[in-house]
RODOBA-269948 format. One record per residue: x, y, z of N, C-alpha, C in turn; chain. Coordinates in nm, 2 decimals, decimal comma. Atoms other than C-alpha are relative to their C-alpha. Layout:
residues N
npx  npy  npz  capx  capy  capz  cpx  cpy  cpz  chain
X  Y  Z  X  Y  Z  X  Y  Z  A;
...
***
This chain:
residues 293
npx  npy  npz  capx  capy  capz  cpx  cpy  cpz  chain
-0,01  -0,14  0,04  -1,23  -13,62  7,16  0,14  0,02  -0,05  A;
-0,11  -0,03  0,07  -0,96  -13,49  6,94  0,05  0,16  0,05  A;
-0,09  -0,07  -0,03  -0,71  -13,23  7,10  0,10  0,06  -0,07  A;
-0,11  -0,06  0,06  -0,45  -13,00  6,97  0,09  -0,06  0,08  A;
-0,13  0,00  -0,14  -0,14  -13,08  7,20  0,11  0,10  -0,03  A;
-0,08  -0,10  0,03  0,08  -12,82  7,22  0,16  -0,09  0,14  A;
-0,19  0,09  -0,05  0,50  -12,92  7,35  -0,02  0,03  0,18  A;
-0,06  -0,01  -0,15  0,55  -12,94  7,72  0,08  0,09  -0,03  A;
-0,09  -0,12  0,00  0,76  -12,61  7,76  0,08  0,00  0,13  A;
-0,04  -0,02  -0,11  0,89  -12,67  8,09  0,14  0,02  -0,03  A;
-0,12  0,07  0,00  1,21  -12,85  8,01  0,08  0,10  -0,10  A;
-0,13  -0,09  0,12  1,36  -12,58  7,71  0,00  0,11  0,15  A;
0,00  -0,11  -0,05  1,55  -12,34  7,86  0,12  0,03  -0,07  A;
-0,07  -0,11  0,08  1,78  -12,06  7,70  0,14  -0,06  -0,04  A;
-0,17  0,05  0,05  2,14  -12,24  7,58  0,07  0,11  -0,03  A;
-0,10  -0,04  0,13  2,23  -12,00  7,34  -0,09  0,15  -0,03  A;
0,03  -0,11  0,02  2,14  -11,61  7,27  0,11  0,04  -0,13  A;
-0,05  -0,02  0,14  2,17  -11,48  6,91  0,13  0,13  0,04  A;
-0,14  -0,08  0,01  2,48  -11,26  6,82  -0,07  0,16  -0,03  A;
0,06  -0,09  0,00  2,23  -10,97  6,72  -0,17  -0,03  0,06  A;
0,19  -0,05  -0,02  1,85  -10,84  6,74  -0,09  -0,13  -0,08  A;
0,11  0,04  0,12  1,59  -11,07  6,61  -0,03  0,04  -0,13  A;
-0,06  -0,01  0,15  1,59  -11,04  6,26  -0,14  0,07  -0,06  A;
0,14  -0,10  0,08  1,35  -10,76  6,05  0,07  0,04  -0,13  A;
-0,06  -0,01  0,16  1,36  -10,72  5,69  0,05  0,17  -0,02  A;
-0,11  -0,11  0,04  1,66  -10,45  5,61  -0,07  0,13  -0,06  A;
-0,01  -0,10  0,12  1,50  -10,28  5,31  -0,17  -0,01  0,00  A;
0,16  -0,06  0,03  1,12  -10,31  5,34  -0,05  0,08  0,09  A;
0,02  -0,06  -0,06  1,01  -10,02  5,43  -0,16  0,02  0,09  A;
0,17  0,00  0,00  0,69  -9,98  5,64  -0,03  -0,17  0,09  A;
0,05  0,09  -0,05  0,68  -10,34  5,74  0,09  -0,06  0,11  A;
-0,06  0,07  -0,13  0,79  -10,50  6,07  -0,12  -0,13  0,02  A;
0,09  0,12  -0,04  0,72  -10,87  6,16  -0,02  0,00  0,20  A;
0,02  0,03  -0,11  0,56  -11,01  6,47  0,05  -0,14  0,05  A;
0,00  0,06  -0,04  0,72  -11,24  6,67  -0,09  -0,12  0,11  A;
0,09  0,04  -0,08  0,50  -11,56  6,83  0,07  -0,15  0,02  A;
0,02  0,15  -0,06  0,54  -11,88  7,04  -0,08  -0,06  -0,06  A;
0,09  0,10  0,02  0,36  -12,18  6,88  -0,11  -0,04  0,08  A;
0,05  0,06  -0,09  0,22  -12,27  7,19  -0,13  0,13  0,02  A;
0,05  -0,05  -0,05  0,08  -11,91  7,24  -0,12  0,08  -0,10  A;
0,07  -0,06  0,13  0,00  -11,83  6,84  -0,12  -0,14  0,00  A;
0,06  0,05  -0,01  -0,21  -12,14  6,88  -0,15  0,01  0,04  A;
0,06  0,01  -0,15  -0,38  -12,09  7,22  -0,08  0,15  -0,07  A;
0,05  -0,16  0,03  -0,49  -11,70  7,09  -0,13  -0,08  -0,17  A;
0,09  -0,03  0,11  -0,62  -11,82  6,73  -0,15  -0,09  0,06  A;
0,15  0,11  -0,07  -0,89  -12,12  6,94  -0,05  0,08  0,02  A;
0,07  -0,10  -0,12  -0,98  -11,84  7,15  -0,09  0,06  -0,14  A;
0,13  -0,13  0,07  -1,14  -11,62  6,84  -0,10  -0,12  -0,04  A;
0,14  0,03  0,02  -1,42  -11,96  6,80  -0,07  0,00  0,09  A;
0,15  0,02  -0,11  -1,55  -11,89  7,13  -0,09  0,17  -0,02  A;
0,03  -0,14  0,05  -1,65  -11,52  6,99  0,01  0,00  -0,15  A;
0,06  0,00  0,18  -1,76  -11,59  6,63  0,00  0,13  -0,07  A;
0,05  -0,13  0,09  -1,93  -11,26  6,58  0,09  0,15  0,10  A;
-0,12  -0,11  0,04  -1,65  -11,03  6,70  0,14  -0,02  -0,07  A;
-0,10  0,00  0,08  -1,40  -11,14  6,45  0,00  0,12  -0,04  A;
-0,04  -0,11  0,06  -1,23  -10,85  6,27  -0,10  -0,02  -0,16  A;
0,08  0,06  0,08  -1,42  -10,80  5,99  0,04  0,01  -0,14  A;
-0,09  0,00  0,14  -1,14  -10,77  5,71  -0,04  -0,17  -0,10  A;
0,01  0,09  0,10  -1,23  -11,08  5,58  -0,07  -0,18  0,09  A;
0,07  0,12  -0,07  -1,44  -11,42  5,69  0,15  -0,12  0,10  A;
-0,11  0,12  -0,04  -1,23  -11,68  5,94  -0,05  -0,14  -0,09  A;
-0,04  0,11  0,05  -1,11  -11,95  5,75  0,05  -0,11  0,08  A;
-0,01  0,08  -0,08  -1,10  -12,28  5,89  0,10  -0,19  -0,09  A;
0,01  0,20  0,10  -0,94  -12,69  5,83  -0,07  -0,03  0,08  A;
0,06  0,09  -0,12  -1,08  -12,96  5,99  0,04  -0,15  0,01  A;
-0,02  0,11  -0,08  -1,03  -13,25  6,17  -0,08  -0,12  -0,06  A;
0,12  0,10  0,03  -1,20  -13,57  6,04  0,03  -0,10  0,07  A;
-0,02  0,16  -0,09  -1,26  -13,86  6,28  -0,01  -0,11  -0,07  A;
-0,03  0,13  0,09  -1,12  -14,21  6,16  -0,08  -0,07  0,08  A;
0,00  0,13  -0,09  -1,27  -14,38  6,49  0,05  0,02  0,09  A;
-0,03  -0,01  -0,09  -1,24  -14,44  6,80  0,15  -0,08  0,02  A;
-0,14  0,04  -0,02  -0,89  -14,46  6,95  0,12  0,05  -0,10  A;
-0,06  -0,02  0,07  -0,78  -14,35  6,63  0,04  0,15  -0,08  A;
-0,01  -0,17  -0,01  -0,60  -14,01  6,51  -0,04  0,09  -0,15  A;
0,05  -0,08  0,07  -0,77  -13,76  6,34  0,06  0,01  -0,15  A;
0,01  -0,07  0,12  -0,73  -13,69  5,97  0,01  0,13  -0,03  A;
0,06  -0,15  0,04  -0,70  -13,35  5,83  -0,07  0,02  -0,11  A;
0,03  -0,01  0,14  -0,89  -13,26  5,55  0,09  0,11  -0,08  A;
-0,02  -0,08  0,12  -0,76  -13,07  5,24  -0,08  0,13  -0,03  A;
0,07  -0,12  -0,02  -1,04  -12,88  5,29  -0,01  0,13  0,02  A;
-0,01  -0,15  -0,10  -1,12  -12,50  5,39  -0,13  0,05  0,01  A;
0,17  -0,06  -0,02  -1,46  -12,41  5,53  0,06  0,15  0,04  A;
0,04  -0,10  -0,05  -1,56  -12,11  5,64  -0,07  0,01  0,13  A;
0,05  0,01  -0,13  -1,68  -11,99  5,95  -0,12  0,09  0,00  A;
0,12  -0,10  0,04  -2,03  -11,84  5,95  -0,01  0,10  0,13  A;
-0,05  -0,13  -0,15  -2,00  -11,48  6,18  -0,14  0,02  0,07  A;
0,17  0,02  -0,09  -2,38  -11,51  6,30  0,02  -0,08  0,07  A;
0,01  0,15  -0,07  -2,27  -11,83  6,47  -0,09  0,04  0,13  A;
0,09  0,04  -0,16  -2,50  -11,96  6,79  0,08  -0,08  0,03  A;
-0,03  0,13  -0,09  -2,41  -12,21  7,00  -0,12  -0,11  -0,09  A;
0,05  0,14  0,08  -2,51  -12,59  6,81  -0,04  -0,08  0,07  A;
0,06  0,13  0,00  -2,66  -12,84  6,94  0,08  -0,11  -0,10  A;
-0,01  0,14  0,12  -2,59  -13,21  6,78  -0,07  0,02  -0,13  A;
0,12  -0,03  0,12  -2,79  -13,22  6,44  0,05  0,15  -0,09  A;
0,01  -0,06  0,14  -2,86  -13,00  6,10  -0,06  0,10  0,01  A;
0,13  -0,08  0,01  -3,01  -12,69  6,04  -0,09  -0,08  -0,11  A;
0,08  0,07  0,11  -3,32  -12,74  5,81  0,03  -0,01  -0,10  A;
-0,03  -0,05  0,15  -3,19  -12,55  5,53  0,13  -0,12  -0,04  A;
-0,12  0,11  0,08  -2,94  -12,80  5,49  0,00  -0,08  -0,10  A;
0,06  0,04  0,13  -2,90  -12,94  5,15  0,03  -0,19  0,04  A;
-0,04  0,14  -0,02  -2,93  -13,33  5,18  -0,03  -0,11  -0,08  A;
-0,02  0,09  0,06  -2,85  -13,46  4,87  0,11  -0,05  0,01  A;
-0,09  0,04  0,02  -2,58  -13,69  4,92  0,12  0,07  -0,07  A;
-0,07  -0,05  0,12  -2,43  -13,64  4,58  0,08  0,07  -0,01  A;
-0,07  -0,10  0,02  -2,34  -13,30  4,62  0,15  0,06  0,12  A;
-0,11  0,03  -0,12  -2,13  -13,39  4,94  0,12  -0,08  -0,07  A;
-0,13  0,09  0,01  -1,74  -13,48  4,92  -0,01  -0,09  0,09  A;
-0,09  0,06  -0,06  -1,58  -13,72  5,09  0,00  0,04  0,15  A;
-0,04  -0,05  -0,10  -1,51  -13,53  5,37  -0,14  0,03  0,07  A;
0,20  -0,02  -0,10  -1,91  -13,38  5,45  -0,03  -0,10  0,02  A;
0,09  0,13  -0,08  -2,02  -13,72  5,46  0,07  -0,06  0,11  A;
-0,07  0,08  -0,15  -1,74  -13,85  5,75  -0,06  0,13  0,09  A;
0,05  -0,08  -0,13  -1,85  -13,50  5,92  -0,15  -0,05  0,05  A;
0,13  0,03  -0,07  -2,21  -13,58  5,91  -0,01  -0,13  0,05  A;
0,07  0,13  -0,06  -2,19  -13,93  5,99  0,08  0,00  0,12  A;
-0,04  0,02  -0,08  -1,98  -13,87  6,25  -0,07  0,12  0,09  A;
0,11  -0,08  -0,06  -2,22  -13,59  6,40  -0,10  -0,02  0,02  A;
0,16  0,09  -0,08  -2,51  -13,80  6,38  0,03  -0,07  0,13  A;
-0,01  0,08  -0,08  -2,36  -14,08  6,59  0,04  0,08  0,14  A;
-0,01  -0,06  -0,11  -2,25  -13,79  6,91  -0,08  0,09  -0,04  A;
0,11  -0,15  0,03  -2,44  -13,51  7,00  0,06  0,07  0,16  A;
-0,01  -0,04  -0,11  -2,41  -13,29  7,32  0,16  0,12  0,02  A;
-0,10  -0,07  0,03  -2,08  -13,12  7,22  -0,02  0,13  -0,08  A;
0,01  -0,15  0,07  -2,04  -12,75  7,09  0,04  -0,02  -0,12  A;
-0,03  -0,02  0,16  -2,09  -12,66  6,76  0,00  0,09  -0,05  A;
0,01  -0,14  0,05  -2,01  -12,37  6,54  -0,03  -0,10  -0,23  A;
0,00  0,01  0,14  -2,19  -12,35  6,14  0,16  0,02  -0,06  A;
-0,09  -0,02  0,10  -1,91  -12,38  5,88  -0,06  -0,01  -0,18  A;
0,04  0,01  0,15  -1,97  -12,33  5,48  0,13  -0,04  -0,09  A;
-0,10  0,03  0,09  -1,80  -12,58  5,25  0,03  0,12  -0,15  A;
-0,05  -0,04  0,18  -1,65  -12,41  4,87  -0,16  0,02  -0,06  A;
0,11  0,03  0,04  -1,99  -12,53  4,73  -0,12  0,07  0,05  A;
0,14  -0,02  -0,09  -2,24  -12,40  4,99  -0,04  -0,06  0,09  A;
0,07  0,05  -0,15  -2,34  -12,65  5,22  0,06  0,04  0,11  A;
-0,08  0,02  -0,12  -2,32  -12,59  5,55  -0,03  -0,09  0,10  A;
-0,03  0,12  -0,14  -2,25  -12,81  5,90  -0,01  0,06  0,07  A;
-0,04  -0,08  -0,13  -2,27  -12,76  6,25  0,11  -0,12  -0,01  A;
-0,12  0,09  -0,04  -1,92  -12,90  6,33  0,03  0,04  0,15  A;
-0,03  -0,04  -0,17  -1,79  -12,97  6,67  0,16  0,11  -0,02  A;
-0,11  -0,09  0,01  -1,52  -12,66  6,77  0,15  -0,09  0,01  A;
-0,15  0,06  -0,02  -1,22  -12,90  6,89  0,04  -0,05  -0,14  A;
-0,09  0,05  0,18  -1,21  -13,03  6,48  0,01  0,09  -0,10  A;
-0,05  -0,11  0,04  -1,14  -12,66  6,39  0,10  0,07  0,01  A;
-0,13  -0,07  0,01  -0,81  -12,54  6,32  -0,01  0,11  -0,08  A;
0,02  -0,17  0,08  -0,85  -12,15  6,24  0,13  0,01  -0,07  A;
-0,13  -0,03  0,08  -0,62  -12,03  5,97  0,01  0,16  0,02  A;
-0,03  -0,16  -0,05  -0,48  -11,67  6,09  -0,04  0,10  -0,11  A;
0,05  -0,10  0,09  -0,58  -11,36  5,88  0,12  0,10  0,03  A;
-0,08  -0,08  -0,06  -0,26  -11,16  6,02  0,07  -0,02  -0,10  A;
-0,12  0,00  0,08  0,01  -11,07  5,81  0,16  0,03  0,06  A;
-0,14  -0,01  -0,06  0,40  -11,06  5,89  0,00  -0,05  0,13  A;
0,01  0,03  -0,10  0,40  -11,29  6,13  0,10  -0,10  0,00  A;
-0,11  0,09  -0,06  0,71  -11,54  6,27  -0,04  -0,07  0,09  A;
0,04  0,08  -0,11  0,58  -11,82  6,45  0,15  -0,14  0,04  A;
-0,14  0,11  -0,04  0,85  -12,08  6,62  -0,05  -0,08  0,09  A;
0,04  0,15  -0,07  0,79  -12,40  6,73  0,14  -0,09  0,04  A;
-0,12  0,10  -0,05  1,04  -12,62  6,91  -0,01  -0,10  -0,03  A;
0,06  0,15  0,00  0,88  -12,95  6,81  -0,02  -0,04  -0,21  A;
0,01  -0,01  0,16  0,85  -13,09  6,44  -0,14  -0,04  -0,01  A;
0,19  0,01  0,00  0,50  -13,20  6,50  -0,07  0,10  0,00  A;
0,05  -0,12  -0,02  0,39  -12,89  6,59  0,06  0,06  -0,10  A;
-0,07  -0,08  0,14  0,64  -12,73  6,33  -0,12  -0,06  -0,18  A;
0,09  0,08  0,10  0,47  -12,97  6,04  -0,21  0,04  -0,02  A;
0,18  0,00  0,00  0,10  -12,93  6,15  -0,05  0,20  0,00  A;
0,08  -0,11  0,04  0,12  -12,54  6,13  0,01  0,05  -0,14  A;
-0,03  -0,03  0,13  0,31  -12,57  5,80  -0,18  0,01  -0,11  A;
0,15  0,06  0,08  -0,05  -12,74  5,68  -0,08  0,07  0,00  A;
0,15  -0,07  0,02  -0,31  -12,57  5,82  0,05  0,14  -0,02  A;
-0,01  -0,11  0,02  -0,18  -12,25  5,76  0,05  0,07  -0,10  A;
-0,03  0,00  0,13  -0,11  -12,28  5,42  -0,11  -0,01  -0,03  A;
0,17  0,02  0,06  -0,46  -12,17  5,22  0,05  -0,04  -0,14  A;
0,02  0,03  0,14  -0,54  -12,27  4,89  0,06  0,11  -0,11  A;
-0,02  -0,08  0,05  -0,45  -11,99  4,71  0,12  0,06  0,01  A;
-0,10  -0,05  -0,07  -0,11  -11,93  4,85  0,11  -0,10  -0,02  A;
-0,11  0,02  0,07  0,27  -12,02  4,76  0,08  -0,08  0,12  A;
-0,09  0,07  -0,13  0,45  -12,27  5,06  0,15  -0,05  -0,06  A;
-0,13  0,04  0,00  0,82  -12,32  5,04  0,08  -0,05  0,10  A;
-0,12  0,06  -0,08  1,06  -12,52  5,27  0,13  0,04  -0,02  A;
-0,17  0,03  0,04  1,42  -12,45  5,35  0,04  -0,06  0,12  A;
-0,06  0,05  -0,06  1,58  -12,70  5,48  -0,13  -0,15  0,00  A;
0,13  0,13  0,02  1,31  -13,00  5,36  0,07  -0,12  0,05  A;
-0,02  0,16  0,00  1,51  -13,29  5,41  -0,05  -0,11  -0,10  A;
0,04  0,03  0,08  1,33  -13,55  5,29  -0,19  0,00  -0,03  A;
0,06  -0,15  0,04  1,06  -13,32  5,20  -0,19  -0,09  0,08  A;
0,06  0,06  -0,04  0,82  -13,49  5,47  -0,15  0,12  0,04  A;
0,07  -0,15  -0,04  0,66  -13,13  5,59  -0,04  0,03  -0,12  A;
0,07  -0,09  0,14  0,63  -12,95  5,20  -0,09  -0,11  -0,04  A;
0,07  0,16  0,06  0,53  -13,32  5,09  -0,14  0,02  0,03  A;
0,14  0,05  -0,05  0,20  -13,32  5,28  -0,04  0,16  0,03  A;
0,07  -0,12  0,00  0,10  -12,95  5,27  -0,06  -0,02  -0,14  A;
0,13  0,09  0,10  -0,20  -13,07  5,09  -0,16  0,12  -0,09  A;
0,13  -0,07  0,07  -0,44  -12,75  5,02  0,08  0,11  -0,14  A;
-0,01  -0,06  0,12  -0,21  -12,59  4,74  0,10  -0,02  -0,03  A;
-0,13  0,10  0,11  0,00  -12,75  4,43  0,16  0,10  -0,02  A;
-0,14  -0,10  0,01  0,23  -12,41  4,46  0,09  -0,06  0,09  A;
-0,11  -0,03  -0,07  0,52  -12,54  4,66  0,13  -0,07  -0,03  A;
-0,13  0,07  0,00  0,88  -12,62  4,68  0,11  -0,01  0,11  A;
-0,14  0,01  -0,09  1,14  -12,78  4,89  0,12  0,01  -0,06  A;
-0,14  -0,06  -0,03  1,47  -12,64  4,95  0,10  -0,05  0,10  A;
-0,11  0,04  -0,09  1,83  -12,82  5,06  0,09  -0,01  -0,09  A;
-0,17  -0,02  0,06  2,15  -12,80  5,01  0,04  -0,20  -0,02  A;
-0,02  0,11  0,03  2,18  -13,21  5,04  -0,05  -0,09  -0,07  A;
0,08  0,08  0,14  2,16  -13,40  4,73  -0,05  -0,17  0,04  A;
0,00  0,14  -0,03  2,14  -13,72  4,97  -0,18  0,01  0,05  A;
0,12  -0,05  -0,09  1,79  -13,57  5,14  -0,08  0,00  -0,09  A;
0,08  -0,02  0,06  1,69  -13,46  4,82  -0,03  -0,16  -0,07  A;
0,05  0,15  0,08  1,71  -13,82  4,66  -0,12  -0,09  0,04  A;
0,11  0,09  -0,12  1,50  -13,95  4,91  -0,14  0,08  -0,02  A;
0,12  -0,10  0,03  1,26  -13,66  4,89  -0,06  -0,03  -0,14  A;
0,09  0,00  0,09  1,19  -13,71  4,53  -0,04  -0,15  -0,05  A;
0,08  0,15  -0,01  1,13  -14,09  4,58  -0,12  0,00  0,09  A;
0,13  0,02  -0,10  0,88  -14,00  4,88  -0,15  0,08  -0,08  A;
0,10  -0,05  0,08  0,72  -13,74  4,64  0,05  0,04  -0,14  A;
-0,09  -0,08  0,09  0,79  -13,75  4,30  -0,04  0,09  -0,09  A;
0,05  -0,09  0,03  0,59  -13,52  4,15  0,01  0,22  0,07  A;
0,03  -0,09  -0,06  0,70  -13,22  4,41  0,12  0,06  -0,06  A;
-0,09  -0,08  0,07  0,93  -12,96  4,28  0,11  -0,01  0,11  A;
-0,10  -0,02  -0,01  1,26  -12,95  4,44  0,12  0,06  -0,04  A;
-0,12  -0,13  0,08  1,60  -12,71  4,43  0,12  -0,07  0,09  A;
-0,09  0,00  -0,01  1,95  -12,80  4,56  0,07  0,07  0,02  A;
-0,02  -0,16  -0,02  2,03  -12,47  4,72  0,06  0,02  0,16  A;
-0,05  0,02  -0,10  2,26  -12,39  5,00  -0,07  0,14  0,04  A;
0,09  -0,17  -0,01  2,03  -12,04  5,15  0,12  0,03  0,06  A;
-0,07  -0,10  -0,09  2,29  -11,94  5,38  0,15  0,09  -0,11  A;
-0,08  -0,02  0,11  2,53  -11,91  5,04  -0,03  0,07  -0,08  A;
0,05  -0,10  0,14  2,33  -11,79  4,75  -0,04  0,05  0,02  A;
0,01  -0,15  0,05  2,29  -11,50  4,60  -0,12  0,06  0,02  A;
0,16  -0,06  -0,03  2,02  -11,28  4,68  -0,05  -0,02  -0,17  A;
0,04  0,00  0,13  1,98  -11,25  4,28  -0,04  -0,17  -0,01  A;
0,03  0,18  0,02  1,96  -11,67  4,25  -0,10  -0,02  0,08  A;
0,10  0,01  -0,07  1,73  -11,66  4,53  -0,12  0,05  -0,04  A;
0,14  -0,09  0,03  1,49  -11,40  4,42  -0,06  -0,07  -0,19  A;
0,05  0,07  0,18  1,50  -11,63  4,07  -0,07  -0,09  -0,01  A;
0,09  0,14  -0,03  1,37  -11,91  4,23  -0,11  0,00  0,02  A;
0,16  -0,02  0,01  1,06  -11,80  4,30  -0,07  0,07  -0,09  A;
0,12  -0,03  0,13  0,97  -11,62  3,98  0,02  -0,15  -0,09  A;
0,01  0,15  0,09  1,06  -11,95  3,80  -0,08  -0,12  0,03  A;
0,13  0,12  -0,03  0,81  -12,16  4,00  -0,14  0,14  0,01  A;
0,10  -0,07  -0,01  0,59  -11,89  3,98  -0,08  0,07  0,15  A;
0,04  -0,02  -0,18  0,60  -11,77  4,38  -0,01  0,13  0,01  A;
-0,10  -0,11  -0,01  0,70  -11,41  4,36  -0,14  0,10  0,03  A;
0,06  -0,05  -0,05  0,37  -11,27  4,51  0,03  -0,02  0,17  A;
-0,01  -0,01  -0,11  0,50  -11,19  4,85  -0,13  0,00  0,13  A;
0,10  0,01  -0,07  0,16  -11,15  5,01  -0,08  -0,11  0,01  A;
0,05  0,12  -0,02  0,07  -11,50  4,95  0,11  -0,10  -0,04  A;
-0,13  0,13  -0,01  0,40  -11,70  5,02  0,00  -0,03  0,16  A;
-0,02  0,03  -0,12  0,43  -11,89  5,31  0,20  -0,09  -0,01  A;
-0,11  0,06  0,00  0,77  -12,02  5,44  0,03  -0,06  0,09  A;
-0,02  0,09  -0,14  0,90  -12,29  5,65  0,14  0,00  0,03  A;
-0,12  -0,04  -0,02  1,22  -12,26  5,78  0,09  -0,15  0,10  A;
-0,04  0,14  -0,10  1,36  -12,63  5,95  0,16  -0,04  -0,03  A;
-0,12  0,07  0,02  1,76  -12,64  5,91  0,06  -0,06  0,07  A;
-0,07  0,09  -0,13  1,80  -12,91  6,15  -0,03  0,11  0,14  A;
0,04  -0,05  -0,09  1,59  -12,80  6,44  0,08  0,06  0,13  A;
-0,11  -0,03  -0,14  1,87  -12,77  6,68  0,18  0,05  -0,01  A;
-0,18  -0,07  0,04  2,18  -12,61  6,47  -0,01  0,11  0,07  A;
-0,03  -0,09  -0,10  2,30  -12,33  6,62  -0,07  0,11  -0,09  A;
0,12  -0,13  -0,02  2,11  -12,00  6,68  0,03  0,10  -0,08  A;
0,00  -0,09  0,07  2,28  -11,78  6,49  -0,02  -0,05  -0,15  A;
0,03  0,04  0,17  2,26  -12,00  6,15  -0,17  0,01  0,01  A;
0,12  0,00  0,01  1,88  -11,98  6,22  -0,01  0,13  -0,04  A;
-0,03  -0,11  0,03  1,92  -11,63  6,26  0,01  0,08  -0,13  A;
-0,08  0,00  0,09  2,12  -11,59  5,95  -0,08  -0,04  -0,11  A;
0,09  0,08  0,06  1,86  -11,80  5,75  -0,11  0,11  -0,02  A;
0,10  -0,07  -0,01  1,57  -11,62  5,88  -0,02  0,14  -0,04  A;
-0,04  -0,13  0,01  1,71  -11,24  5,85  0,02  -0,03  -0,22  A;
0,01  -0,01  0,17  1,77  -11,37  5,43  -0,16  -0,01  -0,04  A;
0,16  0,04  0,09  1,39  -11,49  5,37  -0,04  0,11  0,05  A;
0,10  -0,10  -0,05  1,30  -11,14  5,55  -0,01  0,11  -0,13  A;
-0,03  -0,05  0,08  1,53  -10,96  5,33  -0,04  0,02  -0,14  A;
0,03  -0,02  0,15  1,51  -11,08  5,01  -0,15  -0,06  -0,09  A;
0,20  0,06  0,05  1,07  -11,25  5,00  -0,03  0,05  0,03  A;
0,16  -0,05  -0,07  0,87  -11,07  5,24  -0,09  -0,06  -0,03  A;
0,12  0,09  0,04  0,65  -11,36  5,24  -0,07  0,11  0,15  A;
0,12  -0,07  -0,02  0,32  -11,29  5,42  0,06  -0,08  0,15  A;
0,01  0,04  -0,17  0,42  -11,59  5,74  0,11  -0,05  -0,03  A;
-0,10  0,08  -0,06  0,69  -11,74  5,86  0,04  -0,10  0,06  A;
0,01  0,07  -0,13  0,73  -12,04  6,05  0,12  -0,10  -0,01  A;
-0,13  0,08  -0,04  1,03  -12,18  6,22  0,03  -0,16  0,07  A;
-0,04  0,15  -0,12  1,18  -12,55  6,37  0,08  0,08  0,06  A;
-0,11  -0,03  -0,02  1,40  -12,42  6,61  0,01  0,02  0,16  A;
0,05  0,02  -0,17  1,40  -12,51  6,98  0,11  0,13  0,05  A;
-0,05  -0,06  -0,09  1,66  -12,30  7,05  -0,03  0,19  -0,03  A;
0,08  -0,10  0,08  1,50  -11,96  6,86  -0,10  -0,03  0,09  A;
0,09  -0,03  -0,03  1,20  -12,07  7,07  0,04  0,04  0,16  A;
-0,05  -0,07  -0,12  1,40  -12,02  7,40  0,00  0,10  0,04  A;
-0,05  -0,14  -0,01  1,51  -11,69  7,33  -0,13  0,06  0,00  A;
0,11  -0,09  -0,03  1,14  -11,58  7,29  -0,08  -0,05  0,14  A;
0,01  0,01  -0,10  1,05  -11,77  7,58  0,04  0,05  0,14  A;
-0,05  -0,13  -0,08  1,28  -11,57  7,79  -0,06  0,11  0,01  A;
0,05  -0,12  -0,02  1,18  -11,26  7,65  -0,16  0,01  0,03  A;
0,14  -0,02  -0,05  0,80  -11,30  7,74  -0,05  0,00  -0,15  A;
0,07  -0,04  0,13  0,70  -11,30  7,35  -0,11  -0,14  -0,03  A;
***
């Protein structure tokens, strides 16, 4: 069975308290973000597949999924994005009837779900609807819900956990940027849409980055420096500059000090108003762990 694992939290505890307030965008009026734990923004989105049919009903839950390589061996994500059908039942092993079962019309991906649904059974399942139409019963542990909330700051102490919500929480239709890519190991593998770009100040990070991916856009950009105008150029010139479908990842060396995170975070509030947020930053995840958030 395939698990999320979320960080042991025992061991962080508070080093370092920022020099101001948590950071809210200055000039947008009207909007205030929400502060969330990784561990806790996680733990909350699982919870809405055991209640299908009271999701909110602004818009269908969207889902990735998990594809099993084998026993012993670690899950796959797909590129994917089902859907989650709001009628759901409780599944059994097995197909509804209606299910379409020509091969052909199956990716890649539907036929590792189904052949790996035939061979278990006895596990919970909720319908999902590929792009196309078909649907699955899939088992719930190989569903990673993708949030429907807006203005949200999630912070993760861990790069695993940092990295895997960059992924699934990036839809298809939607604009992902890194600052502080390194060698752009995170933007690199956010796999469901060709919109994105990494962002660093070192041309040694970046060299490496566009040998790991060379097709991915790259900038050479110190954020804590430039100009709100040079900043706000960068994303109409890759074509980002719809704030309600940008995502942003925020990793400038997970463990620099608290107010450069700070400092970072309070500019992408300022001058994007993307839609999410998500941070590396063990010691940003303290200070919310303190406060109960």
């Amino acid at each position: 069975m395939t698990t999320i694992m979320h960080s042991p939290l025992s061991h962080l505890s508070v080093l370092q308290k920022p020099s101001k307030a948590l950071p809210q965008p200055a000039e947008a009026e009207g909007i205030s973000y929400k502060y969330h734990r990784y561990d806790e923004f996680s733990s909350s989105l699982q919870s809405q597949l055991g209640f299908p049919t009271l999701l909110p009903p602004k818009s269908p839950l969207m889902c990735r999924l998990l594809l099993s390589k084998g026993k012993n061996k670690t899950a796959q994500l797909s590129p994917h994005t089902v859907t989650l059908i709001k009628d759901n039942e409780e599944k059994s092993a097995g197909f509804d009837a209606d299910e379409k079962e020509d091969d052909g019309e199956r990716t890649e991906d539907e036929n590792k779900i189904r052949a790996n649904s035939k061979n278990k059974g006895g596990d919970r399942r909720l319908t999902v609807q590929y792009p196309k139409g078909s649907t699955y019963n899939v088992k719930v542990d190989k569903l990673l819900p993708i949030t429907q909330e807006d203005h949200l700051i999630i912070v993760s102490p861990e790069t695993t956990d940092y990295r895997r919500l960059c992924i699934v929480q990036t839809p298809k239709d939607h604009s992902f940027v890194e600052i502080g890519c390194d060698f752009a190991l995170t933007v690199g593998n956010v796999n469901a849409t060709e919109k994105k770009l990494g962002i660093d100040k070192s041309p040694s990070s970046l060299e490496i980055a566009r040998k790991n991916f060379p097709a991915l856009d790259l900038e050479e950009v110190d954020f804590l420096t430039e100009s709100r105008e040079s900043l706000m150029n960068i994303l109409e010139r890759y074509g980002m500059n719809d704030c309600n479908k940008l995502i942003v990842g925020i990793d400038i060396n997970g463990n620099r000090e608290l107010d450069a995170v700070v400092e970072c975070l309070q500019r992408v509030l300022d001058f994007w108003h993307p839609r999410l947020v998500i941070v590396k930053s063990r010691a940003l995840f303290g200070v919310l762990l303190e406060q109960g958030k």
